[in-house]
N, C-alpha and C positions, 0 to 999 in steps of 0.2 A: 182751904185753898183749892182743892179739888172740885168741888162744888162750884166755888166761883169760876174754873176754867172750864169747865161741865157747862154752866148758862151762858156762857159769852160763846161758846162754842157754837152751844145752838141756837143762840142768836146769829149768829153770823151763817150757819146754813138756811136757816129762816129767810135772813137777808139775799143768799145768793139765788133759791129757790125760783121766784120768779124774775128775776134775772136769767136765771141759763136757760127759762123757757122762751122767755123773749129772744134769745140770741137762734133756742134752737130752732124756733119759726119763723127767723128772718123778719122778727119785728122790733129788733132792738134798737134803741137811739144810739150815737155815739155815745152821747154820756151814762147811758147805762151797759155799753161796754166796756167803759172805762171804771163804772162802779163794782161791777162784776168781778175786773179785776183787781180790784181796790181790796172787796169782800177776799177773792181769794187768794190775795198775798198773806190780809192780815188771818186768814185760819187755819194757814201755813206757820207764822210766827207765832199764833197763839196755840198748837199741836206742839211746838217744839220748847214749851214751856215747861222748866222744870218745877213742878208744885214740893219737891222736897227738900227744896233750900228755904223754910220756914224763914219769914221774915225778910225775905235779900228775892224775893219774886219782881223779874221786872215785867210789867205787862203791857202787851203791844200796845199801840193807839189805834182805836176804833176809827173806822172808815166815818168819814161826812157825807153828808148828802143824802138827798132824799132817795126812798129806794120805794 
């Protein structure tokens, strides 16, 4: 379980990575500030995961859209 909140984690800075570049050069679309913030509610609810409720793990839902 740890592992799996470990790669969805880094998946999801991965994901916000060139997003917050984009934002921070003023060359972002709306809908990649809106993805951005998508990326960082959910690795906010996926930090706040408890991996030691073995078996009863609820896991967020991964952001859509193309990044």
């Amino acid at each position: 379980m740890a592992s799996r909140k470990a790669h969805l984690l880094e998946e999801a800075y991965a994901a916000m990575k060139s997003l917050e570049l984009a934002v921070k050069h003023d060359m972002a679309t709306d809908e990649e500030k809106v993805q951005l913030d998508a990326w960082e509610r959910y690795s906010v609810l996926l930090s706040r995961v408890d991996v030691a409720k073995a078996g009863k793990v609820k896991w967020p839902a991964m952001p859509t859209g193309k990044v």
